[in-house]
KOLKEKE-237429 format. One line per 8 residues: number of its first residue (from 1); for each residue x, y, z of C-alpha. Coordinates in nm, 4 decimals, padded with zeros to 6 digits. Layout:
N
NUM = X,Y,Z; ...
% end
This chain:
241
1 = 00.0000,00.0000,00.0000; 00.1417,00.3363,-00.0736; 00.2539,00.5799,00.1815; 00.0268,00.8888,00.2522; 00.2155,01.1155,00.0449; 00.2513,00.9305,-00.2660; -00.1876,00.8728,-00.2150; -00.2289,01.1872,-00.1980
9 = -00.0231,01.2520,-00.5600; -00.1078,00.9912,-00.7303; -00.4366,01.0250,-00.7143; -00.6193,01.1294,-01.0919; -00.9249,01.2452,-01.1980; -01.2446,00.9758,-01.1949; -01.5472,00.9461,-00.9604; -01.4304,00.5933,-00.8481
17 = -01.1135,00.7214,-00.7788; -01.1409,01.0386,-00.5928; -01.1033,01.0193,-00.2835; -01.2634,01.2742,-00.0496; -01.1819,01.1587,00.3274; -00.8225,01.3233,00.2293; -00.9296,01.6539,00.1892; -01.1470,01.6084,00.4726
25 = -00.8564,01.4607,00.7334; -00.6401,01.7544,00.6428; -00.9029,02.0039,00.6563; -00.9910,01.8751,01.0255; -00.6276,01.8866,01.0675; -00.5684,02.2332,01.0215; -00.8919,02.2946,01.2579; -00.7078,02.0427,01.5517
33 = -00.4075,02.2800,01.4661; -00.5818,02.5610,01.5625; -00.7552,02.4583,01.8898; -00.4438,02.2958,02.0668; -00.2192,02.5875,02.0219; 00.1114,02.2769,02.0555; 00.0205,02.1650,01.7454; 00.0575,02.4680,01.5633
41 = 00.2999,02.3443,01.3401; 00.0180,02.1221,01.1640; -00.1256,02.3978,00.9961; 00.1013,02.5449,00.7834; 00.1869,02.2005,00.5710; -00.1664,02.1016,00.5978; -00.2512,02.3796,00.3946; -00.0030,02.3368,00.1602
49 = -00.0933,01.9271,00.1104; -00.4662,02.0436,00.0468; -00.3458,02.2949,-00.2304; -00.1692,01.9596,-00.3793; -00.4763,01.7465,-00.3649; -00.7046,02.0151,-00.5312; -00.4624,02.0661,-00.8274; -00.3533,01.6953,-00.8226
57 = -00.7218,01.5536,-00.7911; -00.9011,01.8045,-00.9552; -00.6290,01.9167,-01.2031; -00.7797,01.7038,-01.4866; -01.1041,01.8119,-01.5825; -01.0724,01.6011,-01.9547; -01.2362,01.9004,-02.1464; -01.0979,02.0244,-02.4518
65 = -00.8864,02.3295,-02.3392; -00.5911,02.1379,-02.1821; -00.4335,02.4766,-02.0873; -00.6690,02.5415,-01.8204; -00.5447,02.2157,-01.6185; -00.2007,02.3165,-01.6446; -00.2987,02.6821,-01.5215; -00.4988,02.5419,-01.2654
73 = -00.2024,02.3365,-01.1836; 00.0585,02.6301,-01.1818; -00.1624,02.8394,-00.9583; -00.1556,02.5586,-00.6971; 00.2095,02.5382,-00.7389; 00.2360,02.9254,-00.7233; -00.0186,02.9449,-00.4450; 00.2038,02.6777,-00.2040
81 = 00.5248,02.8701,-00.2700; 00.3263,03.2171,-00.1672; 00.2123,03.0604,00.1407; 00.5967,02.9544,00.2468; 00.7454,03.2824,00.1618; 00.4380,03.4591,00.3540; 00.5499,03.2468,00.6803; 00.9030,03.2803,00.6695
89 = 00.9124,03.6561,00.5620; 00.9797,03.8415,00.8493; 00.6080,04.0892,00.9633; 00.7281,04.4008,00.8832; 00.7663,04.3196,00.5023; 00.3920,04.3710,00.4504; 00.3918,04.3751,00.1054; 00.4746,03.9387,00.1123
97 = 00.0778,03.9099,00.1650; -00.0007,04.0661,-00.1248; 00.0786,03.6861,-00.3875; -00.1220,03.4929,-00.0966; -00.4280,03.6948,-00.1098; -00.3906,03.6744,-00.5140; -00.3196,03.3424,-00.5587; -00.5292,03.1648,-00.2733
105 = -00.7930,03.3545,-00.3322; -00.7927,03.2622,-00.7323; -00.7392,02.9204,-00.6417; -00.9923,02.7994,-00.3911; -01.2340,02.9768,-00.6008; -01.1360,02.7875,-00.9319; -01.1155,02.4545,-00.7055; -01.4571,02.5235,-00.5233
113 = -01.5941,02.5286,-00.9087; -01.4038,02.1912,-00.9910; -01.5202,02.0033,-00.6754; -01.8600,02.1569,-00.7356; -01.8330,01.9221,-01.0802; -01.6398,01.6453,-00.9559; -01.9219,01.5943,-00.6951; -02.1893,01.6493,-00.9614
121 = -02.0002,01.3967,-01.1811; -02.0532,01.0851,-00.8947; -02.2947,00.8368,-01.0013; -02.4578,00.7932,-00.6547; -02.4555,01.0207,-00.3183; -02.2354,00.8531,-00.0667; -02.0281,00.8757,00.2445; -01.7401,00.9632,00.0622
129 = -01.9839,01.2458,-00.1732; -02.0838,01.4114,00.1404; -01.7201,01.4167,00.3034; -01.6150,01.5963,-00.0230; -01.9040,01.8744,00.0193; -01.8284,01.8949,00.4364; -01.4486,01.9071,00.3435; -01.5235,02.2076,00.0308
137 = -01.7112,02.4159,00.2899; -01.4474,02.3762,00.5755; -01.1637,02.4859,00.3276; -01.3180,02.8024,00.2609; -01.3368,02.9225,00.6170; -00.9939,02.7914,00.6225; -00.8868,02.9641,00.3086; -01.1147,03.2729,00.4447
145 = -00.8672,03.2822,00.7393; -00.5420,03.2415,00.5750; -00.6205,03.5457,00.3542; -00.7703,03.7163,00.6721; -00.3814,03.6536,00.8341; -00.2440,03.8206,00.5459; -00.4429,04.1101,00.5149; -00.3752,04.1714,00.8585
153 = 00.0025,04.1391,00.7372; -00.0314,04.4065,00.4697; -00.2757,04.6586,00.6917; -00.2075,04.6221,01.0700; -00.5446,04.6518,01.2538; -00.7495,04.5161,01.0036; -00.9353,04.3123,01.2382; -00.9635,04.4715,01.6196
161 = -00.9717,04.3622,01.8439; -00.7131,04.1031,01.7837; -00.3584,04.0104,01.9636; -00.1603,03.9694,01.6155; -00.2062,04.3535,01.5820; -00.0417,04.4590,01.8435; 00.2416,04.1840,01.7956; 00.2970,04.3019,01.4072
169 = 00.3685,04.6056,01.5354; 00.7012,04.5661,01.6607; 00.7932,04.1929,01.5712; 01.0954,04.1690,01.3522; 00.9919,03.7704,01.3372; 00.8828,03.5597,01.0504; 00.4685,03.5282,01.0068; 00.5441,03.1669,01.1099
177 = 00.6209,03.3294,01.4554; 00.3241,03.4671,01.5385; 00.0966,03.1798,01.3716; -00.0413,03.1002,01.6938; -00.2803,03.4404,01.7269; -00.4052,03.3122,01.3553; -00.6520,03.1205,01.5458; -00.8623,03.4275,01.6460
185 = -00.8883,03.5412,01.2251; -00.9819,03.1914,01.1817; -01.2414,03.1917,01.4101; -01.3319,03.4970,01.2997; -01.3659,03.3467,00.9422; -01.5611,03.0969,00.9914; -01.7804,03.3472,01.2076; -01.8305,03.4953,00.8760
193 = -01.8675,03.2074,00.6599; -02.1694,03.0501,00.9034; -02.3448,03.4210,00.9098; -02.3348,03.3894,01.2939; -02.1748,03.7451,01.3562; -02.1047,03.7856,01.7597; -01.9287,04.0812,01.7317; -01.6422,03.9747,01.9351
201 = -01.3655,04.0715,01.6430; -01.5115,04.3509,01.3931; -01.3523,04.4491,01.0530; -01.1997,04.8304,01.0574; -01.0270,04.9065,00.7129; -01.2003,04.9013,00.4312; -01.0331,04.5800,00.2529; -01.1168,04.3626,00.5658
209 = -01.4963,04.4583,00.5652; -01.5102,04.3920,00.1486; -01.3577,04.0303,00.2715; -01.5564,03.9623,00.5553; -01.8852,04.0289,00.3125; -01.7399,03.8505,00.0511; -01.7156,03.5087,00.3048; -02.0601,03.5744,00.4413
217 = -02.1821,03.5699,00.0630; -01.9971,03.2590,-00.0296; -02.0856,03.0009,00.2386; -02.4454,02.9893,00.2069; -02.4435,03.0246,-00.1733; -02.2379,02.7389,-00.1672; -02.4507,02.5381,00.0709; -02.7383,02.6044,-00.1914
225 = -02.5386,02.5093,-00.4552; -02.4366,02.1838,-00.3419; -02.7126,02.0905,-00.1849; -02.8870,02.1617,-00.5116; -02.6637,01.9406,-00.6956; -02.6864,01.6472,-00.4207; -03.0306,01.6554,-00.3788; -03.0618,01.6171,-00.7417
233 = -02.8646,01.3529,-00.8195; -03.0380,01.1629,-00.4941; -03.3371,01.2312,-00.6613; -03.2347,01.0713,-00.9517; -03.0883,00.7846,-00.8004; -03.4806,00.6893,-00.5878; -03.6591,00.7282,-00.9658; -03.4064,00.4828,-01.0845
241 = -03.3894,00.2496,-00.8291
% end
């Protein structure tokens, strides 16, 4: 049996094939990561492994523009190395958030579309199906807070009030320093994402507010799009049985 890694890559494009309880694991992984603050060292690498199985799994869509899979494919590429310089650039270099937010944000949208079809493309609505759509709308409140982190990078007190503000200020350490107060933009992502809105953290500058409406749009239009497209296809499964 191959080792994790090697899964994870050699994984291709096919409904039988896909496997979805990857992306799930290292989306709950990330999530672990960021409620036991020792295992903060998860996160990073998680996120870069779930970039791999989105342009790995989903990088061949067999349509006739094979371009687009090898774009898709160098954004995921472009979008891992963005994350690593991000982490090891030392805070006061704001501008090294500026190719995350591009590239992550290009990229989970693009892969949100793909998964969208892949799970549309399954012949019959399983537990490995519905892991896919939990593990789709997970990584955008996890790709919601990595772009959160590096807005906060590029405009210090973004987000208030938060810890990582006040730390920015006069760190000379890497982002990867400081990865440990991410946990409060995550939350605060996934605040967004769900439409819950305590009012604990509260967007100041004008980018963060644009984002945090932007998340709060996505997660429930995705939850009606992929419920639409499961209940549809379970639909059609009952009339043929």
């Amino acid at each position: 049996m191959p080792s994790f890694p090697s899964f994870l890559l050699q994984q291709r494009n096919g409904p039988g094939q896909r496997d979805y309880r990857v992306l799930l694991a290292l989306t709950l992984l990330v999530l672990i990561s960021f409620a036991f603050p020792p295992l903060n060292w998860l996160g990073a690498p998680c996120y870069s492994l779930i970039a791999l199985w989105f342009t790995r799994v989903l990088g061949t869509s067999g349509n006739a523009h094979p371009w687009s899979d090898r774009l898709y494919q160098a954004l995921g590429l472009f979008a891992v190395v963005s994350q690593w310089m991000w982490l090891i650039t030392p805070v006061k270099l704001e501008s090294s958030g500026i190719p995350l937010v591009t590239s992550w944000c290009l990229l989970v949208g693009w892969s949100v579309i793909r998964l969208v079809r892949a799970l549309a493309s399954e012949t019959k609505v399983n537990e490995r199906v519905l892991m896919g759509a939990a593990a789709g709308y997970l990584h955008l409140g996890l790709t919601a807070g990595l772009v959160m982190g590096a807005v906060e990078t590029i405009q210090h007190g973004s987000f208030r009030p938060l810890t990582m503000a006040s730390m920015m200020e006069l760190s000379s350490d890497s982002v990867l320093m400081v990865s440990s107060s991410f946990a409060e933009i995550n939350y605060y992502a996934f605040v967004c994402l769900t439409t819950v809105g305590y009012g604990d953290i509260n967007p100041v500058l004008p980018l963060a507010r644009m984002l945090s409406i932007a998340t709060s749009i996505i997660g429930p239009l995705y939850l009606a799009v992929v419920m639409g497209v499961l209940i549809g296809r379970f639909s059609t499964d009952l009339k043929g049985d």
